[in-house]
Every structure is written in C-alpha cells, then in structure tokens.
Residue frames relative to the residue before (quaternion, step in Angstrom):
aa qw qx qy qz dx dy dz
X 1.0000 0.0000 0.0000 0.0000 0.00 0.00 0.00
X 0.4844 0.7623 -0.2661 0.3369 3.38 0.95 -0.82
X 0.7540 0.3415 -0.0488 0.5590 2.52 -0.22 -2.87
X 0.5564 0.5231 -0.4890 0.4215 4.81 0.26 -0.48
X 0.6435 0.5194 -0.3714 0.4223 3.69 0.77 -0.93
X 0.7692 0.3817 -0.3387 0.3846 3.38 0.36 -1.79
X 0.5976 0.6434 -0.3346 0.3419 3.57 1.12 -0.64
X 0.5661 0.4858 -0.3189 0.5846 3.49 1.05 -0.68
X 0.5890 0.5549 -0.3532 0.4695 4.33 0.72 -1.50
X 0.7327 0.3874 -0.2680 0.4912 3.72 0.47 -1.17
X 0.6129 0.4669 -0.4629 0.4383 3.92 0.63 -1.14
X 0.7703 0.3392 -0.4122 0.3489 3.99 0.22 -1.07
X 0.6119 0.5408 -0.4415 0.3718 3.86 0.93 -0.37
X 0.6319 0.5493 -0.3912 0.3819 3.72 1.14 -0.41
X 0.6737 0.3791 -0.1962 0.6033 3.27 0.98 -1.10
X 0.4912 0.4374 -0.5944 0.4627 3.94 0.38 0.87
X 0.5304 0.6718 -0.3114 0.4128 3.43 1.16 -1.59
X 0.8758 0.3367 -0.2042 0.2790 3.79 0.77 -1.08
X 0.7208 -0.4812 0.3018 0.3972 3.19 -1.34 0.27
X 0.7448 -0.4305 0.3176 0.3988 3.70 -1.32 0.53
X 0.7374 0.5643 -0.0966 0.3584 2.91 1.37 -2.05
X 0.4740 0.7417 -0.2654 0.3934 3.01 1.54 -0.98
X 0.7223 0.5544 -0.0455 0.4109 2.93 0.53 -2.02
X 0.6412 0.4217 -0.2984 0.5675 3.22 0.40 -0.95
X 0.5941 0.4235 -0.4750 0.4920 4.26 0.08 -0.85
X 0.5623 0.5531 -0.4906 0.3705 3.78 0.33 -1.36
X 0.8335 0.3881 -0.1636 0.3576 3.32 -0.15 -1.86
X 0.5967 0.4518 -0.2972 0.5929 3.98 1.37 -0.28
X 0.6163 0.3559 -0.4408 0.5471 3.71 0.34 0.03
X 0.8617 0.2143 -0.2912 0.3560 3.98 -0.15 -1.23
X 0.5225 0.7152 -0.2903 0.3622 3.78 1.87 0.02
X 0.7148 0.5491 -0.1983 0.3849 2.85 0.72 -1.74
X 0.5004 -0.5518 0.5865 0.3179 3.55 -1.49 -0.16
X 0.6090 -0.5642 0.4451 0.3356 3.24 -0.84 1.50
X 0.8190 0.4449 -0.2123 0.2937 3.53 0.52 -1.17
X 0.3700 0.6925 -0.3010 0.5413 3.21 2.05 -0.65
X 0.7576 0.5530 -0.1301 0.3215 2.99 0.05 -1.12
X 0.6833 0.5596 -0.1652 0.4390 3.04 0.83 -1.34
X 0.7402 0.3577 0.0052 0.5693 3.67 1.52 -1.64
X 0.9028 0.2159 -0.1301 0.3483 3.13 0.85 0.09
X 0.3329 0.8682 -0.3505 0.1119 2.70 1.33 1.35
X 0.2731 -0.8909 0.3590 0.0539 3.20 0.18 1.24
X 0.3315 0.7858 -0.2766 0.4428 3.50 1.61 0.34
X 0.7555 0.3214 -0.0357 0.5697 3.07 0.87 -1.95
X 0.5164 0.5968 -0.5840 0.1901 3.97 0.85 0.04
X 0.5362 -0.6196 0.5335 0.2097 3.46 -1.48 0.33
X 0.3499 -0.8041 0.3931 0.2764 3.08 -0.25 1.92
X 0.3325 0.7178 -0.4423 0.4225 4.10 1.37 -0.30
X 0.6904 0.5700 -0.2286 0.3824 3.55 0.45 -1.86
X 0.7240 0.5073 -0.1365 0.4470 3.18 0.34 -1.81
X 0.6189 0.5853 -0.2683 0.4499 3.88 1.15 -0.46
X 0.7048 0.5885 -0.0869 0.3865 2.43 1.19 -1.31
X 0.8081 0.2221 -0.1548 0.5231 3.21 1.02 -0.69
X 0.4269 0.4882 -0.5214 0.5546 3.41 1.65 0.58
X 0.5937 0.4508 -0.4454 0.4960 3.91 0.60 -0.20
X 0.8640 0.3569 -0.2525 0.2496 3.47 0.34 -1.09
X 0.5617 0.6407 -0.1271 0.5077 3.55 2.08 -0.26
X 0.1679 -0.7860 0.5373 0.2558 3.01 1.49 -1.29
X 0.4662 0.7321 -0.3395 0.3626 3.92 1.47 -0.33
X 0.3635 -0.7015 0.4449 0.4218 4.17 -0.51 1.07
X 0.9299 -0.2713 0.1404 0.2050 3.11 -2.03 0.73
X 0.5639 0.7038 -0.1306 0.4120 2.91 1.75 -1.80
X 0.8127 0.3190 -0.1507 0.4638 3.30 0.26 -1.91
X 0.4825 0.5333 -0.4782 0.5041 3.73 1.14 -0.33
X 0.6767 0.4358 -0.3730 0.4615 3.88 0.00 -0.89
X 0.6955 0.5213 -0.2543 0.4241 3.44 0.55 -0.69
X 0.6871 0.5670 -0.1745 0.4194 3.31 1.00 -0.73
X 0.5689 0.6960 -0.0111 0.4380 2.86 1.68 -1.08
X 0.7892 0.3477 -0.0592 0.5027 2.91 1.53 -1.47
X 0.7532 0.5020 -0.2264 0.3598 2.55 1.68 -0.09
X 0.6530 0.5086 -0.2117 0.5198 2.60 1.77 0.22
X 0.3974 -0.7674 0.2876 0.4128 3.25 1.82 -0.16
X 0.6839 -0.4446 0.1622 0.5553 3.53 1.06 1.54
X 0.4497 0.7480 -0.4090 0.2665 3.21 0.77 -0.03
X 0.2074 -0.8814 0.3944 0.1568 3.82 0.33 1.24
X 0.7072 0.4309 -0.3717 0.4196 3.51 1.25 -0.15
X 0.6049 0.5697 -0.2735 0.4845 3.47 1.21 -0.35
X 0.5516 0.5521 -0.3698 0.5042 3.57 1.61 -0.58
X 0.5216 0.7019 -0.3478 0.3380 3.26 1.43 -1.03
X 0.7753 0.4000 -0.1591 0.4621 3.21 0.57 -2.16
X 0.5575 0.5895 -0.4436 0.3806 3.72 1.20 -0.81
X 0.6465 0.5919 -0.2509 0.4109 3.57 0.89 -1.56
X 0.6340 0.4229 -0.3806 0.5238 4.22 1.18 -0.43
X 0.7206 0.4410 -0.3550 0.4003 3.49 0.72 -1.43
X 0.8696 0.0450 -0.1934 0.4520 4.17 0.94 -0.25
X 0.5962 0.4208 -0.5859 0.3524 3.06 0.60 0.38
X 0.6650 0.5040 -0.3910 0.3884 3.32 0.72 -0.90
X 0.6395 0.4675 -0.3838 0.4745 3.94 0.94 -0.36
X 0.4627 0.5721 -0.4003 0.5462 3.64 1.36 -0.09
X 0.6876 0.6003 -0.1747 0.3692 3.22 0.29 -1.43
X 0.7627 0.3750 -0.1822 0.4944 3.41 0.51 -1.55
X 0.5619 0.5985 -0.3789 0.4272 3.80 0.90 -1.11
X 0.7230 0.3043 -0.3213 0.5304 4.03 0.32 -1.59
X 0.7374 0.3263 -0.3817 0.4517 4.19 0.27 -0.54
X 0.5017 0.4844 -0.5975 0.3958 4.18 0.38 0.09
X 0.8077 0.2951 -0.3660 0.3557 3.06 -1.58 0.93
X 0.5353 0.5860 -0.3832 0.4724 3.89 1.62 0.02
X 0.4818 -0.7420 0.4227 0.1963 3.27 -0.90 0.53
X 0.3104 -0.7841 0.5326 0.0719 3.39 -0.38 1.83
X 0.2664 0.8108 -0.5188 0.0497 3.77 0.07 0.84
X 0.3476 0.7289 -0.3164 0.4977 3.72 1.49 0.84
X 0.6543 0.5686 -0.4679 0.1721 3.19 -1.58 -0.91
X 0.5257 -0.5103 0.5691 0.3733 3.53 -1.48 -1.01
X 0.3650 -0.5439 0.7418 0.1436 2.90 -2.33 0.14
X 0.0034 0.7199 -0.6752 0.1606 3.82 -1.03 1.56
X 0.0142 -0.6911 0.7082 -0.1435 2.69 -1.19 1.52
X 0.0185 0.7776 -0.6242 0.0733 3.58 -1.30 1.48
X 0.2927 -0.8050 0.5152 0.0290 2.99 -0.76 1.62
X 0.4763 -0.5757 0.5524 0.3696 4.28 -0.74 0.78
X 0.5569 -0.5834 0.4675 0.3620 3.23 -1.67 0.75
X 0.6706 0.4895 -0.3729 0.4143 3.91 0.87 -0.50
X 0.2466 -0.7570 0.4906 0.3542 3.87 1.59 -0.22
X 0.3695 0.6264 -0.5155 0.4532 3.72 0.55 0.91
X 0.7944 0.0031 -0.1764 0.5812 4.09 0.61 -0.16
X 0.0075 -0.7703 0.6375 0.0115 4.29 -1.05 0.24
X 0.3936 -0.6597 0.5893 0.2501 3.58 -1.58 0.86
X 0.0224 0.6697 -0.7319 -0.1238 4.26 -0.96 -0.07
X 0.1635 0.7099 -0.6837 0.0417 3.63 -0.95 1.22
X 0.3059 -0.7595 0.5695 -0.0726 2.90 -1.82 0.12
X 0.1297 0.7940 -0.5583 0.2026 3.63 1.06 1.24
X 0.4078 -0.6305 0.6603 -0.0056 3.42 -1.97 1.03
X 0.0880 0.7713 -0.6298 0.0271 2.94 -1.52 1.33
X 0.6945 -0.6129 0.2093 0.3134 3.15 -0.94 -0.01
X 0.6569 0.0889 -0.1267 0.7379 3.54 1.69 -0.33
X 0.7920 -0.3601 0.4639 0.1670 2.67 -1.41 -0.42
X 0.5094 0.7438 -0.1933 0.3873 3.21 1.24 -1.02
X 0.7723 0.4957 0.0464 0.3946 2.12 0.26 -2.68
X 0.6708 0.5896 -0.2046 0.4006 3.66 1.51 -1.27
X 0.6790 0.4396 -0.1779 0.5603 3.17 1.71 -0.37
X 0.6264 0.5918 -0.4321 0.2659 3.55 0.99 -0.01
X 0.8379 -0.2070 0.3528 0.3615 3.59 -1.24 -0.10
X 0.7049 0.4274 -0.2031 0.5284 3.19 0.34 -1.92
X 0.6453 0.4931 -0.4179 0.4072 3.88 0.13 -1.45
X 0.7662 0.4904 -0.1332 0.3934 3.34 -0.18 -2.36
X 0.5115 0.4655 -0.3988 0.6022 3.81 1.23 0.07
X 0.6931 0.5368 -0.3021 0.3743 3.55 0.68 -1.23
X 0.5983 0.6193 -0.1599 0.4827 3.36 0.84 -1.77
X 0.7432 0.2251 -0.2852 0.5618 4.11 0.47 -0.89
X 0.4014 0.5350 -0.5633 0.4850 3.83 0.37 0.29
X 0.6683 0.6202 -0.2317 0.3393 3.36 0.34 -1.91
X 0.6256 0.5715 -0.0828 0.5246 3.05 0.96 -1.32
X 0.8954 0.0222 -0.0965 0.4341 3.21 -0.05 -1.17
X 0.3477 0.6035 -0.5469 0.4646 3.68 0.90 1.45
X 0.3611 0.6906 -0.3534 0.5174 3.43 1.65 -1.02
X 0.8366 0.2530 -0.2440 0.4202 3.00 -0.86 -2.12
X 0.6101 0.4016 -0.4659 0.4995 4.29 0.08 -0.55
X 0.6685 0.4493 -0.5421 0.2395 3.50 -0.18 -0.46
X 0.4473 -0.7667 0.3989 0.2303 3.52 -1.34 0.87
X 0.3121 0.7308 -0.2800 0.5386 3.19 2.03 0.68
X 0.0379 -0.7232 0.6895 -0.0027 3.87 -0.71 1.03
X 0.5619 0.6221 -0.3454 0.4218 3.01 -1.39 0.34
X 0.5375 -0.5162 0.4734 0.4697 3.49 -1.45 -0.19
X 0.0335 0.7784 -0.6214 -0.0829 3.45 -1.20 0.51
X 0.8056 -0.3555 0.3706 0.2953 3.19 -1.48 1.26
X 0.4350 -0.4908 0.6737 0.3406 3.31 -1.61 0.45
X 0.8345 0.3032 -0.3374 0.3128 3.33 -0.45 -1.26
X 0.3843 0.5982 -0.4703 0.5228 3.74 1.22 -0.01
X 0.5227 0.5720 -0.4225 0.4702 3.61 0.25 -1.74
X 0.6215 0.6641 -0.3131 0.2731 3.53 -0.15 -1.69
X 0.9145 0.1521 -0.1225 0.3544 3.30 0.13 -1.57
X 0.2795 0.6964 -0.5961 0.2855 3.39 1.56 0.36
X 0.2669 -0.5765 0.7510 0.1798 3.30 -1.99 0.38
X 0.0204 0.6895 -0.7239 -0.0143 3.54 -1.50 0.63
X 0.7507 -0.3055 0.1158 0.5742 3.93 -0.17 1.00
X 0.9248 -0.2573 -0.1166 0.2548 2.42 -0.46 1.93
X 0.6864 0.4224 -0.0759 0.5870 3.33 1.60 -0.80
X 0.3721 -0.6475 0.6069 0.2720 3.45 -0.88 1.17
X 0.5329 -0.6947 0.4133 0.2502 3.49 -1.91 0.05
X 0.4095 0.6018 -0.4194 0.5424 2.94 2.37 0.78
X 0.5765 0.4607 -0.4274 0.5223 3.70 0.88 -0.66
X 0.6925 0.5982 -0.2933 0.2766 3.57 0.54 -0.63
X 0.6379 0.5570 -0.1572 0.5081 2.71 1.52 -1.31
X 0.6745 0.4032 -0.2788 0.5521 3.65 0.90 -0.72
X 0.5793 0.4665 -0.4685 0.4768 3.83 0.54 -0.21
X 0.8141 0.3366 -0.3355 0.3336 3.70 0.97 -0.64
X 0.5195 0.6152 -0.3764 0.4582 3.39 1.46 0.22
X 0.4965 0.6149 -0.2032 0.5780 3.36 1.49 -0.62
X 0.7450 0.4236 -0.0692 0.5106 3.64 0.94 -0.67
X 0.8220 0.2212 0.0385 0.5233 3.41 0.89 -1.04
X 0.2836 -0.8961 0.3187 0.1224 3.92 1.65 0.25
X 0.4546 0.6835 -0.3115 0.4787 3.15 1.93 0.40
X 0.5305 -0.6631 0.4548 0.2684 3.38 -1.22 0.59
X 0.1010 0.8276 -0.5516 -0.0233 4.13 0.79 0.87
X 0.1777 -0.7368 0.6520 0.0210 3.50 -1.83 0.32
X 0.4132 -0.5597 0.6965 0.1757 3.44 -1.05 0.22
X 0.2271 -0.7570 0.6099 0.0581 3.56 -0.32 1.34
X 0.7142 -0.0176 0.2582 0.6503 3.53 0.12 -2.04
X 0.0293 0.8452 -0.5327 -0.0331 2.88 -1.62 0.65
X 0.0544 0.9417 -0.3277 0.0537 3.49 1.20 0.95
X 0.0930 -0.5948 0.7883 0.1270 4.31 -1.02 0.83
X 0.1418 -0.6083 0.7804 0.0311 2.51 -2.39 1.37
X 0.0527 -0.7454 0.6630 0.0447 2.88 -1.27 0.56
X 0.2179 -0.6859 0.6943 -0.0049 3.78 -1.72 1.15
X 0.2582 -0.6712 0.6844 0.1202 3.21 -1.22 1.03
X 0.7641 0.2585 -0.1525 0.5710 4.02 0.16 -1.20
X 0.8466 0.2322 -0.2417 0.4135 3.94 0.17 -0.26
X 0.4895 -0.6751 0.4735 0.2837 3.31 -1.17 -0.44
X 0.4231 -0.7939 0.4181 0.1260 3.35 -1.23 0.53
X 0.0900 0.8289 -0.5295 0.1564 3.76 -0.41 1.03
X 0.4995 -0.6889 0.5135 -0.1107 2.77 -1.89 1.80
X 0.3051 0.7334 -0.6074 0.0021 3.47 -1.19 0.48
X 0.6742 -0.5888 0.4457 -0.0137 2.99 -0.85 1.82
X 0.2298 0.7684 -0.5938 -0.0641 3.73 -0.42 0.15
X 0.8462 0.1581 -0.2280 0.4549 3.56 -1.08 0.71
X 0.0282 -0.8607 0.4496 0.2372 3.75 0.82 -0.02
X 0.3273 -0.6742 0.5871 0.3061 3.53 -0.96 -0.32
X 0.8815 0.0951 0.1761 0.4276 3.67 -0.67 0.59
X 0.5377 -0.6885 0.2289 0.4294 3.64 0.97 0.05
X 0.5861 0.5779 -0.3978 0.4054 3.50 1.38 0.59
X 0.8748 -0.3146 0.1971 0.3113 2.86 -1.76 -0.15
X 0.5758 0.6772 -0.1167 0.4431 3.36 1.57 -0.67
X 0.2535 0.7724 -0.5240 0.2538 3.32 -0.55 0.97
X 0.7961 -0.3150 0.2846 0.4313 3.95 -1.55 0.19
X 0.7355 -0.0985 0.1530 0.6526 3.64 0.93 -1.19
X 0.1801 -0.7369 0.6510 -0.0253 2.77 -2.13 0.95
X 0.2381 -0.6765 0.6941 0.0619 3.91 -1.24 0.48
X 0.0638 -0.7187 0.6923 -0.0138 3.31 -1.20 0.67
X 0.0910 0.7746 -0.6208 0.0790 4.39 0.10 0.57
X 0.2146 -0.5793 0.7826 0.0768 3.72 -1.47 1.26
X 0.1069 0.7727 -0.6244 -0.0405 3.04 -0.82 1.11
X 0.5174 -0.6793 0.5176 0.0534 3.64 -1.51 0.90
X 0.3733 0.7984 -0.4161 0.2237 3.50 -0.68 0.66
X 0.3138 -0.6887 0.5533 0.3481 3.54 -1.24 -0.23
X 0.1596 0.8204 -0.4045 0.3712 3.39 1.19 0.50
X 0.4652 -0.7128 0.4870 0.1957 3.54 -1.09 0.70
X 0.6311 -0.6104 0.3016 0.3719 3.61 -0.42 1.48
X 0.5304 0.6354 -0.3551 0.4345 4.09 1.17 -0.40
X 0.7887 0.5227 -0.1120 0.3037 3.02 0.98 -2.19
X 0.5642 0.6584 -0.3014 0.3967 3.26 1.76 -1.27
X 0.7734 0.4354 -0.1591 0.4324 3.13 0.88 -1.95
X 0.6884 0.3457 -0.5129 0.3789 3.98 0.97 0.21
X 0.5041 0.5065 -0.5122 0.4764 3.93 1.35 -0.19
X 0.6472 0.5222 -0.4371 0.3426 3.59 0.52 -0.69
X 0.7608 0.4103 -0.3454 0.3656 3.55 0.78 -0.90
X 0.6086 0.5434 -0.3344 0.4717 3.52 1.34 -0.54
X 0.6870 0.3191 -0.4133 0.5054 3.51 1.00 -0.13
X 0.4528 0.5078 -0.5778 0.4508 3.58 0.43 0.81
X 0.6596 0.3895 -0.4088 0.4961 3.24 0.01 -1.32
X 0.4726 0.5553 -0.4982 0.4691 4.36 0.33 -0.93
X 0.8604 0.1903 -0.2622 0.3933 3.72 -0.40 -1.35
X 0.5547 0.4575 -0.5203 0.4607 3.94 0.66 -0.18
X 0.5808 0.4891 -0.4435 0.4762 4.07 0.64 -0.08
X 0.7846 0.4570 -0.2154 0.3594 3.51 0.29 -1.76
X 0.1204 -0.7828 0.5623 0.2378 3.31 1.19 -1.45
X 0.3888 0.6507 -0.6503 0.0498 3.93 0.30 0.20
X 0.7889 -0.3939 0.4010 0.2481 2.75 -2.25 0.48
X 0.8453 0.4413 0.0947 0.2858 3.43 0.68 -1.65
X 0.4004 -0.7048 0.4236 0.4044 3.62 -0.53 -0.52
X 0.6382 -0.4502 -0.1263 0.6116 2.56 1.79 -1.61
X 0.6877 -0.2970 0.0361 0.6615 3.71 -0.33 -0.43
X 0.6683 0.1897 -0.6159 0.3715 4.07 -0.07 0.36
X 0.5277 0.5602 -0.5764 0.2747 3.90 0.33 0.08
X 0.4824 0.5916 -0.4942 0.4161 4.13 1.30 0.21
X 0.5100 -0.5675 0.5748 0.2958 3.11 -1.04 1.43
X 0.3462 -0.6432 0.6055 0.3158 3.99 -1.35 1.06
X 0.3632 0.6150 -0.5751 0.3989 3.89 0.61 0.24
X 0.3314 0.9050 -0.0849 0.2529 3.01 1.29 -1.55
X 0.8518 0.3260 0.3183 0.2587 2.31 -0.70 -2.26
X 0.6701 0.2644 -0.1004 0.6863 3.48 0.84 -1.21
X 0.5169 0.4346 -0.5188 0.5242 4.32 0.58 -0.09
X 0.8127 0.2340 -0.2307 0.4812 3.65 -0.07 -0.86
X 0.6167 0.3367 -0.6124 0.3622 3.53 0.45 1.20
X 0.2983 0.7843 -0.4614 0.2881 3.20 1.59 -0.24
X 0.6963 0.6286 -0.1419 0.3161 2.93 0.86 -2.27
X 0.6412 0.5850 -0.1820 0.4622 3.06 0.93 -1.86
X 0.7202 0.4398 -0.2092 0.4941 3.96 0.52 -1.16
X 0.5768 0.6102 -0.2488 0.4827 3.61 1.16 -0.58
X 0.8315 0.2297 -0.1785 0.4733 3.22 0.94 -0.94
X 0.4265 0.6629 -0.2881 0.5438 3.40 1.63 0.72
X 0.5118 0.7136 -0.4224 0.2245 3.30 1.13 -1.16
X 0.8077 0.3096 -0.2057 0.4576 3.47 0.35 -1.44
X 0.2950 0.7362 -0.5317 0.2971 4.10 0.76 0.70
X 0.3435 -0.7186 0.5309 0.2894 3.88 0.55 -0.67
X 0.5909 0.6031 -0.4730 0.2517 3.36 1.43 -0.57
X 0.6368 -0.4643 0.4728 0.3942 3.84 -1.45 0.62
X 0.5786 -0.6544 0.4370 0.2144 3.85 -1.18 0.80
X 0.5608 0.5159 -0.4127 0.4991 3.73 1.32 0.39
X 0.6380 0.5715 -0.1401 0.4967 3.08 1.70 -0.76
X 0.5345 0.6019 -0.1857 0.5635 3.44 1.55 -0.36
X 0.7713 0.3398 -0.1966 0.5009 3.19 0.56 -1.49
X 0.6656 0.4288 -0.4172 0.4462 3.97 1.04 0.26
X 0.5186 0.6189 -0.3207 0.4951 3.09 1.50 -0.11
X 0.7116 0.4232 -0.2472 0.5034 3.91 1.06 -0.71
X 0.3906 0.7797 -0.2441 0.4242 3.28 1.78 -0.64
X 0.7706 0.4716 -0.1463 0.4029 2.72 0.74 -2.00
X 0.5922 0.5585 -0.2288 0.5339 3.39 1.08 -1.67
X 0.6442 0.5296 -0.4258 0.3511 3.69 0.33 -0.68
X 0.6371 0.5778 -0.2684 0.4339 3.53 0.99 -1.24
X 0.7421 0.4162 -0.1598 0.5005 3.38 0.76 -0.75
X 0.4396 0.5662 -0.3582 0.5982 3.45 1.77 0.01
X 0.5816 0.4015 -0.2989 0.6413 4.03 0.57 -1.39
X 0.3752 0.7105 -0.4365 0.4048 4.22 0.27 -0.48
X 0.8770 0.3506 -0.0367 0.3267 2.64 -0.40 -1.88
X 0.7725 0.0203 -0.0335 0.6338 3.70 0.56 -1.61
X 0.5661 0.3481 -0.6457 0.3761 4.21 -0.42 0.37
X 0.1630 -0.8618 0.4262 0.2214 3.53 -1.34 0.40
X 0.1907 0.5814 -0.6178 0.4939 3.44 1.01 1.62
X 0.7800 0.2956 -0.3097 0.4564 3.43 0.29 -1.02
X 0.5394 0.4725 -0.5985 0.3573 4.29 0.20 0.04
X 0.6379 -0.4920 0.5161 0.2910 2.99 -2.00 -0.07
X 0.4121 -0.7232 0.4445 0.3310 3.83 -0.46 0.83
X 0.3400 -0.8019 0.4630 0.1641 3.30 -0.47 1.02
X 0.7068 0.4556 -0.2247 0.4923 3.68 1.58 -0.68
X 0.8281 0.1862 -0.2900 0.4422 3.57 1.07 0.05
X 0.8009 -0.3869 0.1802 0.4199 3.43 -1.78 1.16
X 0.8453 0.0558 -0.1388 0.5130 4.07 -1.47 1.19
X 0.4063 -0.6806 0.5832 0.1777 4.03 0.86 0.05
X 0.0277 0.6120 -0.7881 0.0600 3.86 0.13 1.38
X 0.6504 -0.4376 0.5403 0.3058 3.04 -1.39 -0.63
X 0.5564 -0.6489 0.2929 0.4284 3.28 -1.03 1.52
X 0.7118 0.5193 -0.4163 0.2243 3.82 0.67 -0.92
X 0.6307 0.6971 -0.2045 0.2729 2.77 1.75 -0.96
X 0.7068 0.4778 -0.3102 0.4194 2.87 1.21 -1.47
X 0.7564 0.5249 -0.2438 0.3049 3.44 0.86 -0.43
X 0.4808 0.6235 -0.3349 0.5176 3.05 1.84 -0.16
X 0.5682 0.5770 -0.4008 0.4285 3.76 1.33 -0.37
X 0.6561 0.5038 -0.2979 0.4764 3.48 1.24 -1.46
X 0.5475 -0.5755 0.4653 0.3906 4.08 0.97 -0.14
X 0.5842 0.5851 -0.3377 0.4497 4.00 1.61 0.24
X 0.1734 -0.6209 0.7325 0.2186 3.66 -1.10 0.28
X 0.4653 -0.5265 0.6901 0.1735 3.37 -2.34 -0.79
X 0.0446 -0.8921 0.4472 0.0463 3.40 0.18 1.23
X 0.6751 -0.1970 0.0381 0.7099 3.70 1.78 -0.45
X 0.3708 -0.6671 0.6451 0.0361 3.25 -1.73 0.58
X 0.1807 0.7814 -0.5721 -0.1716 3.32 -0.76 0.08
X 0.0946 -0.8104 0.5757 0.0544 4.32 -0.98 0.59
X 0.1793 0.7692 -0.5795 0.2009 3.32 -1.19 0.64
X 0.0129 -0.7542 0.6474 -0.1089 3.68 -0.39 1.70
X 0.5055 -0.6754 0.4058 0.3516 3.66 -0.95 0.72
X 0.5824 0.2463 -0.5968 0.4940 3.90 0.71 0.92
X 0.4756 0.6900 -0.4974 0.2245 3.54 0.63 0.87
C-alpha cells in the first residue's frame, strides 16, 4: 500500500517537472489509437507541403493538414483526397443556397469563325471576383469553345467537357473546395460561322480575362475586309451590352408579341373618338418606336459618331447582323 502511494506522489511530481510538449507526447503515444497514429501523423508534415496545397486547392489550413495526413504528405493524393471530401463536404453544406452572382465569359477562335458565351453563378460577389472562381469561369469557357458540340449545351454535359487535361467537373469541385460557395453553370452556348465572322466585347473584366459583369457575342456578315468586320463587330457589341435589345429585328418579334402590344396600344386609345384608319396609323406609329426600342437594327448606334442606325450604319460599311447573343448576371 505504501510503496502504490509513493509511486503515484513521485509519478505526479515528475510529470509536473515536465514540459507541456512533453506531456502532451506522453498522453499521444499511451492514448492515441495505434492506428491514429500511425495515419495521421500530423507532426512530421512538411510545412512546404501544406503550402503547397493551400496554394494549389485554395482549401483552409485545416482540410490541407488533414489531407496530408491522410495521405501521408503526399501533395497529389491530398489533392485528389481534398475533391473526393472536401469538395463533397463543401458542395453538401452550400447545395440548396442561392447562386445569384458570378460572371459572363465569352471566347472567341483566333480565325473568329467559332466562340464560347457562358454564364456561371455564385453566391456574392466576393467570391465572383476571386481568383479561384474567374479561374473557374475561363475553363468553363474554354471547354465550351473545344467542345465539338454547338449550340446550347447542358450543364451536366458542360461537366464532362475536358479543356487541358482537366474536366470542368474536377474543376468545378477544386473551386467549391476553394471558394465555399454554392457555384453553377447557368448557360453555356458554342457558335459557330461559316461565311462571316465572330466578335466579342467583354464588359467590366475580372482580373485580365475574358470574364466580366456583361458580355455580347455579334456574327457579323459582309463583303468587307476581315479588319473592317472585326472593328464594326466589336463596336456593335459594346452597342448591344449598352442598349440591351430584346431582338435582332422587327420580323424576329414573336407575332404573339406583336399583336399583345397592339392590344395595349388600341386599349389605351379606345376612349379618343378618333375613326379606326386613324387609329391604326397611330399604333403603327407607336409600333415603330416599339421595334426602336428592343430589335437592334432598328436602335440608334450608341458607339458610332450622330447614331445612324445599327442597320444603317453597317449597311454603309457593305455588313449586315446575322445573330447576337447578351447576358449580364442581373440578367
């Protein structure tokens, strides 16, 4: 009984005697699980490593150390570990939040003959402006323009495109994993021109890319020198990211359209007295200034000297407008 006492009197006076660190190994060697231990030995990571794959993940401090350990410092395997749970962490607590942010990216081939127009969603701002995203977003983009698909294409299509080397699902989870936000793939659309050419104009950019607040995408036609196309083409983007119209032009208005807003137009005539030949130049009139407003052949160019009209001004340079496409994220 004795010699159990003094043994216990002497064990607490040694382990006062020791360091914090000390202590703490004691209680992690005869505590821990052999197997813990073995996998997770977070002691021996390499503070290099752990940088590394917080630089290359974008993923907090935490899930890197973890990864690490779980993988035995290993910086590519932390990688693949960091998609298969953090990103399935990640996506699970941010699915179901509303993604009402992000950018618009548009990428146009060096021959202007094929171009990507996307549109991915986040949750703030912030997040819509960071690195990680605006990396994400030109992938997006430029998995689009490679894809041998025109047209709209599917998100979950979107998904399995590859763009050097990397699919836009690995991508996508490295940036959710990075950025803790709830992100999507709104639209995603390849054009493509055989006889004309294709041009881009970018508004607000993000970071020096292609990405930015709003975008325009115009196929323009012509007999025009390859120079001339591609500066009317860019000035009539920037025009439709300003004007925003609805249309191309006035026969591309659905006649659903059309005959609703004369409805309107006669409705608010009714009580005039004027005779119904007199009416119907009067809705006429209002109509023109209706095609005005949203077809964009018929607005006023907003980018070149006195505003002719868009058809006009281009009808001088020997070019039409065969399609257009716009889309800003409070669109």
């Amino acid at each position: 009984m004795m010699r159990s006492t003094a043994t216990k009197v002497f064990a607490r006076c040694y382990v006062g005697r020791m360091t914090y660190s000390s202590q703490a190994k004691i209680l992690a060697t005869n505590f821990m699980p052999a197997s813990f231990a073995s996998t997770r030995n977070f002691a021996s990571l390499s503070m290099a490593d752990l940088k590394d794959l917080r630089s290359l993940s974008g993923a907090p401090i935490v899930d890197c150390k973890k990864a690490l350990g779980e993988t035995d410092g290993d910086v590519d395997k932390a990688m693949d570990w960091l998609r298969e749970h953090g990103a399935a962490k990640a996506a699970k607590k941010v699915s179901g939040r509303d993604a009402t942010e992000g950018l618009v990216a548009c990428e146009v081939s060096d021959d202007g003959k094929s171009a990507s127009f996307v549109k991915v969603s986040s949750e703030t701002d912030f997040a819509g402006k960071s690195s990680a995203f605006v990396d994400f977003v030109t992938h997006v983009a430029g998995a689009t323009l490679a894809s041998s698909t025109t047209g709209s294409i599917p998100e979950d299509a979107v998904k399995g495109l590859e763009f050097e080397s990397r699919s836009v699902q690995t991508a996508l989870e490295e940036a959710i994993v990075a950025i803790r936000e709830n992100l999507g793939i709104a639209t995603a659309t390849k054009v493509t021109t055989e006889d004309g050419i294709l041009c881009s104009y970018v508004h607000g950019k993000v970071g020096g890319s292609n990405a930015g607040s709003a975008a325009a995408l115009v196929e323009i036609v012509g007999s025009a020198d390859e120079d001339t196309m591609k500066e009317a083409g860019r000035k009539l983007a920037m025009h439709i990211v300003a004007a925003k119209p609805s249309y191309l032009d006035s026969d591309s208005v659905p006649s659903d359209i059309v005959e609703k807003e004369k409805a309107i137009l006669l409705s608010q005539l009714a009580d005039s007295g004027k005779p119904p030949e007199v009416l119907e130049k009067i809705v006429n009139g209002r109509m023109r200034k209706f095609f005005e407003e949203h077809c964009l052949t018929e607005q006023e160019h907003m980018v070149e000297e006195k505003n002719p009209k868009v058809a006009k001004a281009l009808k001088e340079l020997g070019l039409s407008v065969r399609r257009f496409e716009y889309s800003s994220i409070s669109a």
